[in-house]
C-alpha positions as CSV (number, residue, x, y, z in Angstrom):
1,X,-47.1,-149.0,134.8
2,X,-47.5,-148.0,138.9
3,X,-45.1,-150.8,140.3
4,X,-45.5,-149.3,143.9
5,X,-45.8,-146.9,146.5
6,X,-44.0,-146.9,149.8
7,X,-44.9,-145.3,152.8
8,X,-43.5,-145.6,156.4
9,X,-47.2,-144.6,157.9
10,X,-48.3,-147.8,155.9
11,X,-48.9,-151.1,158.4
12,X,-47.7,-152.6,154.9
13,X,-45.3,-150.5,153.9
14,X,-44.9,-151.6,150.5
15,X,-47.7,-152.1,148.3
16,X,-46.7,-153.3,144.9
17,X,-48.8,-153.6,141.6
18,X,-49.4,-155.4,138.3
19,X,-50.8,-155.1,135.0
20,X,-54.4,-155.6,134.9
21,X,-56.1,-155.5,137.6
22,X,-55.4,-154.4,140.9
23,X,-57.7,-154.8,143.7
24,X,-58.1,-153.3,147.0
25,X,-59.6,-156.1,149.4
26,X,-62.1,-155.1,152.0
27,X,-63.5,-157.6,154.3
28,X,-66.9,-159.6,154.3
29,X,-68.5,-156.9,157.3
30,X,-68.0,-154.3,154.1
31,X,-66.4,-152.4,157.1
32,X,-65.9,-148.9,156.3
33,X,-63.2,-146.0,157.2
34,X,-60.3,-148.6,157.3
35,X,-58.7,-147.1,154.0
36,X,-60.1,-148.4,150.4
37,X,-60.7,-145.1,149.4
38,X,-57.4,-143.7,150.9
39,X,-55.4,-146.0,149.0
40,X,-57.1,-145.3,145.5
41,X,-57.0,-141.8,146.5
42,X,-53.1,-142.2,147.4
43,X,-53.0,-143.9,143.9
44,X,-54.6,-140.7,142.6
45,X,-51.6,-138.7,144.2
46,X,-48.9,-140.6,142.5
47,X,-50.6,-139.9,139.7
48,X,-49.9,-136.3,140.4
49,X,-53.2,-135.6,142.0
50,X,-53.9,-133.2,144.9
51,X,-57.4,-135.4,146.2
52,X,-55.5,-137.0,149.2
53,X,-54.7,-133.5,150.4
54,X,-58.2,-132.3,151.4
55,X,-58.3,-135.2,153.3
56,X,-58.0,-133.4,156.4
57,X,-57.8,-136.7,158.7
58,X,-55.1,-138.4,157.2
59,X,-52.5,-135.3,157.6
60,X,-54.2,-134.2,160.8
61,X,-53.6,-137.9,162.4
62,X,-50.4,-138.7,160.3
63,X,-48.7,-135.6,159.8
64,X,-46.8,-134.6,156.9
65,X,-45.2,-137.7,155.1
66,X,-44.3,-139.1,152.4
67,X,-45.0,-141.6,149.3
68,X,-42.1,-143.5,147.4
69,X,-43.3,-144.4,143.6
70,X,-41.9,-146.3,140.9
71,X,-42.9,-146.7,137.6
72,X,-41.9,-149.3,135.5
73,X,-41.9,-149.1,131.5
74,X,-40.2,-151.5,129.0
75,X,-37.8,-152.9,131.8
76,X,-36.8,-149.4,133.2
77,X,-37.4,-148.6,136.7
78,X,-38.2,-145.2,137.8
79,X,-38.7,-143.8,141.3
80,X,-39.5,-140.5,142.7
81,X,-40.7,-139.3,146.3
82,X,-43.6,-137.1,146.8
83,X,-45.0,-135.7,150.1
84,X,-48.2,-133.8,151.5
85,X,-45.6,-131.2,152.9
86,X,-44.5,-129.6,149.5
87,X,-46.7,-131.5,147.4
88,X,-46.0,-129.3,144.0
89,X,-42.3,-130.2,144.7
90,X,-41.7,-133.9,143.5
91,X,-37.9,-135.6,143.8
92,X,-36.6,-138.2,141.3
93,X,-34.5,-141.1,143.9
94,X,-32.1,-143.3,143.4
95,X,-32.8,-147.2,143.6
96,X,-33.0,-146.4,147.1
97,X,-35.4,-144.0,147.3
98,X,-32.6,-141.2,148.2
99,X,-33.8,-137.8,146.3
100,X,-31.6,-136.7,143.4
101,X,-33.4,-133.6,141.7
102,X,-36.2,-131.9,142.5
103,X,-38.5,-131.5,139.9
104,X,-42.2,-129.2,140.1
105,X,-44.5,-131.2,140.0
106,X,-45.9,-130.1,136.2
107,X,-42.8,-131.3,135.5
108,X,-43.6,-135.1,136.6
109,X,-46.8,-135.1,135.2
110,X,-45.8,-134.3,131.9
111,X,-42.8,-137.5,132.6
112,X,-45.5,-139.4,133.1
113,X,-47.1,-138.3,129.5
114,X,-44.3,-139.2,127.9
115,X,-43.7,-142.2,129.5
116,X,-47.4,-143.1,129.3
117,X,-47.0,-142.7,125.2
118,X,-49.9,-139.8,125.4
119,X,-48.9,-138.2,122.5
120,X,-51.7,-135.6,122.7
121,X,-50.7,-132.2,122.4
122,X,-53.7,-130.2,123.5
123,X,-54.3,-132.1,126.8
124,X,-52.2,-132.1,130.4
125,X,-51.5,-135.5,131.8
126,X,-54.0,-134.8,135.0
127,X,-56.8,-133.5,132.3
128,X,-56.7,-137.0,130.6
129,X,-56.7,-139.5,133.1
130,X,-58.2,-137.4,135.9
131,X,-61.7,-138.1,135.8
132,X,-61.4,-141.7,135.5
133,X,-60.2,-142.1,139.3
134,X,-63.3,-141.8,140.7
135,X,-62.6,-142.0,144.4
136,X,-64.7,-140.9,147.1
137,X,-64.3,-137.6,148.4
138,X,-63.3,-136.6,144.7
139,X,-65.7,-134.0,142.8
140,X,-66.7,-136.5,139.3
141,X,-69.0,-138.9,141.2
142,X,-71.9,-136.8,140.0
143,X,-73.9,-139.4,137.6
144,X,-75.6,-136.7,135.6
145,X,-72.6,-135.2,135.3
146,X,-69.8,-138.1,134.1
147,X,-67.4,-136.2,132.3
148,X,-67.2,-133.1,134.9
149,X,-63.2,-133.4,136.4
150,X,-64.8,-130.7,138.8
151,X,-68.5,-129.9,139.0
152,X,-68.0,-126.2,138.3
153,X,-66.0,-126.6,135.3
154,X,-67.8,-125.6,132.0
155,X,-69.5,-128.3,130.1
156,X,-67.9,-127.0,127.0
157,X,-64.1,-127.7,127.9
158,X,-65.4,-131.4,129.1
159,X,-67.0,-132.2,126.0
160,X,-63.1,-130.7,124.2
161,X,-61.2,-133.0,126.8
162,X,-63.4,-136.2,125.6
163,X,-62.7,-134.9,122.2
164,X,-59.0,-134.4,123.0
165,X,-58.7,-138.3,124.8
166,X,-60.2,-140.0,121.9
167,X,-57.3,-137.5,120.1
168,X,-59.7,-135.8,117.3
169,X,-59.0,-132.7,118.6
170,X,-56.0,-131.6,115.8
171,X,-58.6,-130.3,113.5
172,X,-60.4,-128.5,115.8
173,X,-57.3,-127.0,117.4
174,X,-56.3,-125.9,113.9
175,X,-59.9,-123.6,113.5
176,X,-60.1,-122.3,117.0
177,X,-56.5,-121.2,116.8
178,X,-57.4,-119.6,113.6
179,X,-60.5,-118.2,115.1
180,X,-58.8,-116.9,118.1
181,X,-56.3,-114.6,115.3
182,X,-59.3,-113.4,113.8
183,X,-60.9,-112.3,116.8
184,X,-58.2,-110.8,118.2
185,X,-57.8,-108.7,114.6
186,X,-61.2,-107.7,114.7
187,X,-60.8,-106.5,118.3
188,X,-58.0,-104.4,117.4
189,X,-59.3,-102.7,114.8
190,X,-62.7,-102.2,116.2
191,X,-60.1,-100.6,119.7
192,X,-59.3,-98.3,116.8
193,X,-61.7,-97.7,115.6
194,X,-63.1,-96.9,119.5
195,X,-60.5,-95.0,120.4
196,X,-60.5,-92.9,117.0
197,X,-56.7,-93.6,116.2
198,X,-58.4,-94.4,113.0
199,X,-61.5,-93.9,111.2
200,X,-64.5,-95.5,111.1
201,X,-67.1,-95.1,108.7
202,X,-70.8,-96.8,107.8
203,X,-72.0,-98.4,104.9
204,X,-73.3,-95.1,103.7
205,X,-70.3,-92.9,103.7
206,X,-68.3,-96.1,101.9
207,X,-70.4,-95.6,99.2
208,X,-70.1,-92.0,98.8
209,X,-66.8,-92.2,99.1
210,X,-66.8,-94.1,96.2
211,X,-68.5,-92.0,94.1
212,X,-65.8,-88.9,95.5
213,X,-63.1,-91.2,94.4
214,X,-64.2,-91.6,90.7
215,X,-65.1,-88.1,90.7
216,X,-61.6,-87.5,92.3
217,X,-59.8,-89.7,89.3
218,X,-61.9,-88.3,86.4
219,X,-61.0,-84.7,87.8
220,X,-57.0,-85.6,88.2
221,X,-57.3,-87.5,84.6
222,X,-59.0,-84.3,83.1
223,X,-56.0,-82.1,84.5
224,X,-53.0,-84.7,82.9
225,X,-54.7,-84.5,79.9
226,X,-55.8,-80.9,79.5
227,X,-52.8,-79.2,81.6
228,X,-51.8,-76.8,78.9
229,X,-55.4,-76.0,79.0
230,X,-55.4,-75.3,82.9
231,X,-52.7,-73.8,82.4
232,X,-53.9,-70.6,80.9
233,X,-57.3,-71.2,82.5
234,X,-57.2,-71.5,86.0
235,X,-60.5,-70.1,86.8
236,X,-62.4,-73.9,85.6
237,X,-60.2,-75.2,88.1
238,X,-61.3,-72.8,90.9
239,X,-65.1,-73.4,89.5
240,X,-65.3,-76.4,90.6
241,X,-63.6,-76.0,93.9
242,X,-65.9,-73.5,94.7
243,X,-68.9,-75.3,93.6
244,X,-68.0,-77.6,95.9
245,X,-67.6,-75.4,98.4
246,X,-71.0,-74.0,97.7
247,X,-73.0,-77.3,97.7
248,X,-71.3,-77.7,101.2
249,X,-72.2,-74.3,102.5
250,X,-75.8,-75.1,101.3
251,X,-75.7,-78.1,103.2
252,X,-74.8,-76.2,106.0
253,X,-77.3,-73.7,106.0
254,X,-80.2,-76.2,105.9
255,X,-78.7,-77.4,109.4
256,X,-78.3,-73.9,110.5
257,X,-82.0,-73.2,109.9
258,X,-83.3,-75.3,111.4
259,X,-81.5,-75.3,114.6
260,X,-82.4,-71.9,114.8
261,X,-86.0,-73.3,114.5
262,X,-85.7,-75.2,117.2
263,X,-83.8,-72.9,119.4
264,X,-86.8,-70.4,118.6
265,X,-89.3,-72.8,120.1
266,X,-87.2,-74.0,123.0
267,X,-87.2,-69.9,123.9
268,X,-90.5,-69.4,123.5
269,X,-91.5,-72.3,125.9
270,X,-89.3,-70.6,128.3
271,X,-90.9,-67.3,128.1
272,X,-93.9,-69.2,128.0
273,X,-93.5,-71.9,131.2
274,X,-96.1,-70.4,134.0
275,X,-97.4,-72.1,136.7
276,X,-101.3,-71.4,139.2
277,X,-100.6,-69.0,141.9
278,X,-102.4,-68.9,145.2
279,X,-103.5,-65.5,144.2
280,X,-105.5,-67.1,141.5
281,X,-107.6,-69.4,144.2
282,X,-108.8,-65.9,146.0
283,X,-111.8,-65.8,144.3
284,X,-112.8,-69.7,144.0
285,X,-112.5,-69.3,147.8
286,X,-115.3,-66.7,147.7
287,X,-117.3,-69.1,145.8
288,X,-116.7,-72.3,148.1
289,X,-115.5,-71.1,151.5
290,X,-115.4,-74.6,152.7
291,X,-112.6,-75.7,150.2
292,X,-109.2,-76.6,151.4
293,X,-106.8,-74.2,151.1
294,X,-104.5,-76.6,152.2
295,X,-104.7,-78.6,149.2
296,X,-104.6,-75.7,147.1
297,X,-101.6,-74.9,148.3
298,X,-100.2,-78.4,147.9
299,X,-101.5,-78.1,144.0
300,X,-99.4,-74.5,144.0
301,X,-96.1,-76.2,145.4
302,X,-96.5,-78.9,143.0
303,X,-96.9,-77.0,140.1
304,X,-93.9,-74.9,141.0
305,X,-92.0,-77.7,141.2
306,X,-92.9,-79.0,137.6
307,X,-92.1,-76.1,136.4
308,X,-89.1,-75.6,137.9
309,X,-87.7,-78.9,135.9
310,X,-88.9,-78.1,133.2
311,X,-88.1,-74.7,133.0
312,X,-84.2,-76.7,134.1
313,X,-84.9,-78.9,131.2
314,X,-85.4,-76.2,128.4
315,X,-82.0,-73.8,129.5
316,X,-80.1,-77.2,128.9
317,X,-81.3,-77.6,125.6
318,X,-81.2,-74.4,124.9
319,X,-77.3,-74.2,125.5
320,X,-76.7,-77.4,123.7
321,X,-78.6,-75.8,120.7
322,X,-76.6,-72.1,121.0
323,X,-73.4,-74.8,120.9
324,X,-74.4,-76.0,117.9
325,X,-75.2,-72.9,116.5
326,X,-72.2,-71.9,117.7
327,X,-70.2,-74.3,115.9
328,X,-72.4,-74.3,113.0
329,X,-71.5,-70.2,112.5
330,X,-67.9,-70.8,112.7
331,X,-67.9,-73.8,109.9
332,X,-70.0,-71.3,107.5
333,X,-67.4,-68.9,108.3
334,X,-64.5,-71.1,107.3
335,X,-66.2,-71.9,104.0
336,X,-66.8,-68.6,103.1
337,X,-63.0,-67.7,103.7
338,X,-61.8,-70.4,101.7
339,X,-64.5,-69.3,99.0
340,X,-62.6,-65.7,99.1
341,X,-59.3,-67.3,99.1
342,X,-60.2,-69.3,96.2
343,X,-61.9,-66.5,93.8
344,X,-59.1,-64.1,94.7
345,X,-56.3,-66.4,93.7
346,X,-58.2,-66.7,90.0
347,X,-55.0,-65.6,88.2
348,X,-52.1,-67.4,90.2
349,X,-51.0,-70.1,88.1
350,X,-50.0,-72.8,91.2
351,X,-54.2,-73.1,91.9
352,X,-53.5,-76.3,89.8
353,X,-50.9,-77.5,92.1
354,X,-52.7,-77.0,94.9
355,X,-56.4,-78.6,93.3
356,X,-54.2,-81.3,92.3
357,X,-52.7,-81.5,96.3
358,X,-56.1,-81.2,97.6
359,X,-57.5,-83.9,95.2
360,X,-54.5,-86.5,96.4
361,X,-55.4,-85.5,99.6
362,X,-59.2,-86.2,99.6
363,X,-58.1,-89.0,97.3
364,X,-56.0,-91.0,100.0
365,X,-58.5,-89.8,102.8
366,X,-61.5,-91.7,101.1
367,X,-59.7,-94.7,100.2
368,X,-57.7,-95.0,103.5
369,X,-61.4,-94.9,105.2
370,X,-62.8,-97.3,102.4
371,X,-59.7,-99.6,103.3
372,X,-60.8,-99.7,107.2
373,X,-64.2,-100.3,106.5
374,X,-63.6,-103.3,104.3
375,X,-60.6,-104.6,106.6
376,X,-63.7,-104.5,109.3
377,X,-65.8,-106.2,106.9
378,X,-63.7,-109.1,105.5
379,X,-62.8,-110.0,109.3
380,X,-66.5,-110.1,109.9
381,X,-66.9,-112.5,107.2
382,X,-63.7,-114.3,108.8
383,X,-64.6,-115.1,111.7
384,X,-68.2,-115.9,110.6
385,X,-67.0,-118.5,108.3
386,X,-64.5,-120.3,110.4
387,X,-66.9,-120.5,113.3
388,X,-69.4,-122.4,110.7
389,X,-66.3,-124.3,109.7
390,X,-65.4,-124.9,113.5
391,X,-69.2,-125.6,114.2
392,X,-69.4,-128.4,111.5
393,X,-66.1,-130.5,112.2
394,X,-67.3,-130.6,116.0
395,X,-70.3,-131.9,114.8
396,X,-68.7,-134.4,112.9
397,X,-66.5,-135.6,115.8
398,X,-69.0,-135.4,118.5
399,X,-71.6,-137.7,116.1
400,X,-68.5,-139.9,115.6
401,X,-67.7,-140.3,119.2
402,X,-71.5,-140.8,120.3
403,X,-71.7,-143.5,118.2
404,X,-68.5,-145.0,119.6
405,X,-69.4,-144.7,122.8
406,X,-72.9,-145.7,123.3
407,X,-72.2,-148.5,120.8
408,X,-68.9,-149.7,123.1
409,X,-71.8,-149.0,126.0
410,X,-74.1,-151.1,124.4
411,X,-71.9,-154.4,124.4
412,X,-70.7,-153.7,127.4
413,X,-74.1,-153.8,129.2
414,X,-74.8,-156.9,127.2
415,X,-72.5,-158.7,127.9
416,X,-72.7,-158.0,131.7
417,X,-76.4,-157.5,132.6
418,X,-77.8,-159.5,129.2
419,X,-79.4,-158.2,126.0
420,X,-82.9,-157.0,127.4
421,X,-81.3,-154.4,130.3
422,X,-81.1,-150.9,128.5
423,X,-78.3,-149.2,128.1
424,X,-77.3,-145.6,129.1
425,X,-76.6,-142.8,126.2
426,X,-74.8,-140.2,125.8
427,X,-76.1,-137.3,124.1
428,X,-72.2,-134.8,123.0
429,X,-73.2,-131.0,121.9
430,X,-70.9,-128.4,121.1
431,X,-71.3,-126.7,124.1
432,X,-73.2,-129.4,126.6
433,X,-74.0,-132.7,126.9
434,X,-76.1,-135.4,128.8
435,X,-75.9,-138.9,129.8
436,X,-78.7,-140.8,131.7
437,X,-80.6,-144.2,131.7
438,X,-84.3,-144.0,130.1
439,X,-87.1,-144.7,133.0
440,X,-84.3,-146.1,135.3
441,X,-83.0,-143.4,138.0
442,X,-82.0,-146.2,140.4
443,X,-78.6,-145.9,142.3
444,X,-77.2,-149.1,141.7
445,X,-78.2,-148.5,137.7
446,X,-76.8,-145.1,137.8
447,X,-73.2,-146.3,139.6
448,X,-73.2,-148.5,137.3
449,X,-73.9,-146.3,134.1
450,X,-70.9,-144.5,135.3
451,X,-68.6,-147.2,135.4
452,X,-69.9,-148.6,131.9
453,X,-68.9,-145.2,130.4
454,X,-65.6,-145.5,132.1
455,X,-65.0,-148.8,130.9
456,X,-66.3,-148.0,127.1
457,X,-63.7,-145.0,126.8
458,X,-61.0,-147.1,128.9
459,X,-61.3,-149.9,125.9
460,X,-61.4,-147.3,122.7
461,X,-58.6,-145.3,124.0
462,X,-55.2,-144.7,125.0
463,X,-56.5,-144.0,128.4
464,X,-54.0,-145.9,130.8
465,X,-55.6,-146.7,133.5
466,X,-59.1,-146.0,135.7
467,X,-59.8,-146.6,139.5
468,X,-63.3,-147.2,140.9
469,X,-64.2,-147.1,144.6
470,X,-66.6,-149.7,146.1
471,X,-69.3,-147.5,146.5
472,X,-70.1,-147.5,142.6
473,X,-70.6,-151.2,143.2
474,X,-72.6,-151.4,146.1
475,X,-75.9,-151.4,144.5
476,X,-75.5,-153.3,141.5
477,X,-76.6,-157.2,141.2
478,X,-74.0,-160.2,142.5
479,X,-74.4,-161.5,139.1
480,X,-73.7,-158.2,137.1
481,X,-70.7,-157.0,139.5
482,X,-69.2,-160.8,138.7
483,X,-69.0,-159.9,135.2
484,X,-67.9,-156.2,135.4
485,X,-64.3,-157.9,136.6
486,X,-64.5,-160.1,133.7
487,X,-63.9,-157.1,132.0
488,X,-61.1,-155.4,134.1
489,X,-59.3,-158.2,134.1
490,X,-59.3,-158.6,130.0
491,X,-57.1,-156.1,129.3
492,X,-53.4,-155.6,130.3
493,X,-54.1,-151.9,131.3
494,X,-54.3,-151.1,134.9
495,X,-57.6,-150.7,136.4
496,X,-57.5,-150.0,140.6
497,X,-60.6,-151.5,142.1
498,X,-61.4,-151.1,146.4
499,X,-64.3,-153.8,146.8
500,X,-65.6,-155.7,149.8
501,X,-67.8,-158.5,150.3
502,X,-66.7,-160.5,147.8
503,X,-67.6,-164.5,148.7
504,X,-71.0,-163.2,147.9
505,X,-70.0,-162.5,144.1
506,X,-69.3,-166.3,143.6
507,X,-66.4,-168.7,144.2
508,X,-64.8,-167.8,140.2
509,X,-65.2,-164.0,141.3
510,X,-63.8,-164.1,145.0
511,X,-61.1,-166.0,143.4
512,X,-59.9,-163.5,140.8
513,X,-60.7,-160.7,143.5
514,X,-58.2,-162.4,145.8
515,X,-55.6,-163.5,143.6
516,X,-55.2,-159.4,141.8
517,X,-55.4,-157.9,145.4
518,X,-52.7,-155.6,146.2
519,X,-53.7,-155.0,150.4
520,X,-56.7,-156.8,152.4
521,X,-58.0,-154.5,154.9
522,X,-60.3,-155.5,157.5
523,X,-61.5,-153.6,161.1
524,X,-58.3,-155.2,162.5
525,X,-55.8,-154.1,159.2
526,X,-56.4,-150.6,158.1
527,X,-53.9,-149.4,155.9
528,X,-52.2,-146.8,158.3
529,X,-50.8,-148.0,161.5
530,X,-52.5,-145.8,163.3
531,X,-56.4,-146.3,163.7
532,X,-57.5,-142.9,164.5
533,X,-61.5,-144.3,164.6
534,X,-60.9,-145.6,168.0
């Protein structure tokens, strides 16, 4: 637990704690600026928070100084020195308070952990016990918003930190780390697949190539078992290479024609594109001398134009189209080569060696695409079934923990504003989340919302400790607040309370107010020794 905190800028210069509760006495004027919140928020930076630094005031007034800490756990006393100067710097001290080893700040967080018996894997120190020092001038005061640390921070990583503190998060770590492999394969191979380093191919072409690799094995089965055959026949072997060849200059020719078809129109248009010429107008001019010639020749320029993009329009297609051509003449020419090649080789008896080559390769090409393409497909499938897998165990968790909380919620509320007030609920999504009181949008009720959700995870958790300012208590009922500390003060985990006021709580409340405090302030006592409101 926090045992204390020193400071030389302190009028008290040691402030020492205790298990329970720990209260921050303000006086009956409820007089503000005379340093409840700094304190909590000083608490906050022993913690290893950074809060206290944007308050500007304090370093401004104060300088740079320092804060002693101790902790003490199971008998053992441990004390460090942190200061606004270096703040990521913290140093572990002696018994009195003389620094030993400097140590970064992660580094005292994660001591704290340990210490702490957080024996959560997938959450920092700061992420668990973070939100539940609501201070003001800290970013999670936002009722709507209860489990935002910081209000620009995703609604999905709250909803895995409230996962992670009630430690259900193993599970789910286990899926999303196998999640984030998949994806990571699947983006690989589709950067491949991009970049052409290897092929990709469509539904389509896996199937033909299926049908070319049973062709491909028949044909290679039909040579092992007939090679004597082939042998002194090559010319069936050559047959069917250059019916193959055939069907694919075929092929070829149907695309060639009609290109050319195209091309044939696209030159015609061309030839074709005119556009009205103020020559043209001399004779409507005869007709109707009053007409505008100036508009006619607007209607010329205009037409000119027009046809100047398209007549733009129609050369580029017209190259593109010649390119293909182009290309399509040169692959008609390779065919017919390897045609030649093929019948004049009739009587050389390696043709079979080199079908058999050219089948192995065409073989291997076909089932290295095939491979690809189902590689692609089963990491599709993946990554589609571990998100549904993913998807359900969050559900399951999240229904688990709604039904914790608002039930912890509902007996809380109960027992401190009586069975008929209604209790807030939470409502936990994958990805979002929402917490509100039904037809009551009152401050006090909202304040006091947030405090009840504090107090519900605080008692069905490891959490260690919370701290809650006095302005969360400001507008809640005498009655209500008296039994709030009924509740802080029934469990030996720390809670950090600033509060003011309280003789108007009740004799039984002011006394256990007074008797936990750690500091009384008041106009004349503020916690620094210098006043810098005067």
């Amino acid at each position: 637990m926090l045992a204390e905190i020193r400071c030389e800028k302190f009028r008290k210069e040691t402030i020492s704690f205790h298990k329970g509760l720990n209260v921050v006495l303000g006086d009956e004027n409820a007089t503000n600026s005379i340093g409840k919140s700094s304190l909590l928020m000083v608490i906050d930076f022993a913690f290893g928070g950074n809060g206290l630094l944007a308050r500007k005031d304090i370093i401004d007034e104060l300088g740079h100084h320092d804060y002693y800490i101790s902790f003490e756990f199971e008998g053992e006393i441990y004390r460090f020195r942190r200061g606004t100067y270096q703040p990521d710097i913290v140093y572990k001290c002696s018994i009195e308070y003389e620094a030993i080893t400097a140590i970064p700040v992660e580094e005292y967080t994660a001591f704290l952990k340990a210490v702490y018996s957080i024996n959560i894997e997938e959450i920092s120190f700061r992420s668990f016990v973070g939100l539940y020092l609501r201070v003001w001038g800290k970013d999670n005061l936002n009722v709507h918003r209860p489990l935002h640390i910081v209000q620009n921070m995703s609604a999905k990583n709250c909803i895995n930190n409230l996962i992670k503190t009630f430690g259900r998060y193993s599970a789910i770590k286990e899926l999303t780390e196998k999640l984030k492999q998949k994806d990571e394969e699947s983006k690989a191979l589709r950067s491949a697949f991009k970049n052409r380093i290897i092929p990709k191919i469509g539904k389509r072409e896996y199937k033909d190539n299926e049908e070319r690799i049973t062709r491909i094995e028949l044909e290679i089965e039909d040579i092992k078992t007939n090679l004597s055959k082939y042998a002194t026949n090559i010319a069936e072997v050559v047959n069917r290479e250059v019916l193959e060849l055939k069907i694919q200059k075929d092929e070829l020719l149907a695309i060639k024609l009609n290109t050319q078809s195209k091309l044939s129109r696209i030159k015609r248009n061309i030839s074709e594109n005119r556009h009205i010429k103020s020559k043209h107008f001399n004779s409507l001019i005869q007709y109707f001398p009053e007409i505008n010639k100036e508009r006619l020749a607007n209607v010329e320029e205009f037409h000119s134009s027009v046809a100047r993009i398209l007549r733009s329009e129609l050369r580029e297609t017209e190259r593109e189209l010649e390119g293909q051509l182009f290309m399509i003449n040169n692959e008609l020419s390779k065919l017919d080569s390897k045609m030649t090649n093929t019948l004049s080789s009739i009587d050389e008896p390696n043709k079979i060696v080199d079908r058999v080559y050219e089948l192995s390769t065409s073989f291997h090409n076909a089932k290295e695409e095939n491979e690809y393409y189902e590689n692609d497909v089963s990491l599709k499938n993946d990554v589609k079934q571990i998100k549904g897998a993913l998807s359900d165990e969050k559900t399951q968790v999240l229904s688990l923990l709604q039904k914790t909380i608002n039930d912890s919620i509902r007996r809380i509320v109960t027992s401190v504003f009586g069975p008929d007030r209604k209790s807030p609920t939470i409502q936990l999504k994958e990805t979002n989340y929402s917490y509100e009181v039904v037809k009551d949008t009152g401050t006090g009720t909202a304040y006091a919302s947030l405090i009840v959700l504090d107090l519900a995870i605080f008692n069905n958790t490891i959490l260690p400790f919370v701290a809650h300012d006095s302005l969360l208590f400001k507008n809640i009922e005498n009655d209500s607040v008296s039994n709030l500390f009924k509740i802080y003060s029934g469990t030996e985990k720390q809670s950090f309370v600033a509060i003011d006021e309280v003789e108007k709580y009740g004799t039984e409340t002011s006394t256990l107010l007074r008797s936990n405090s750690v500091v009384q302030l008041d106009d004349n006592n503020v916690l620094y020794k210098i006043d810098w409101r005067k």
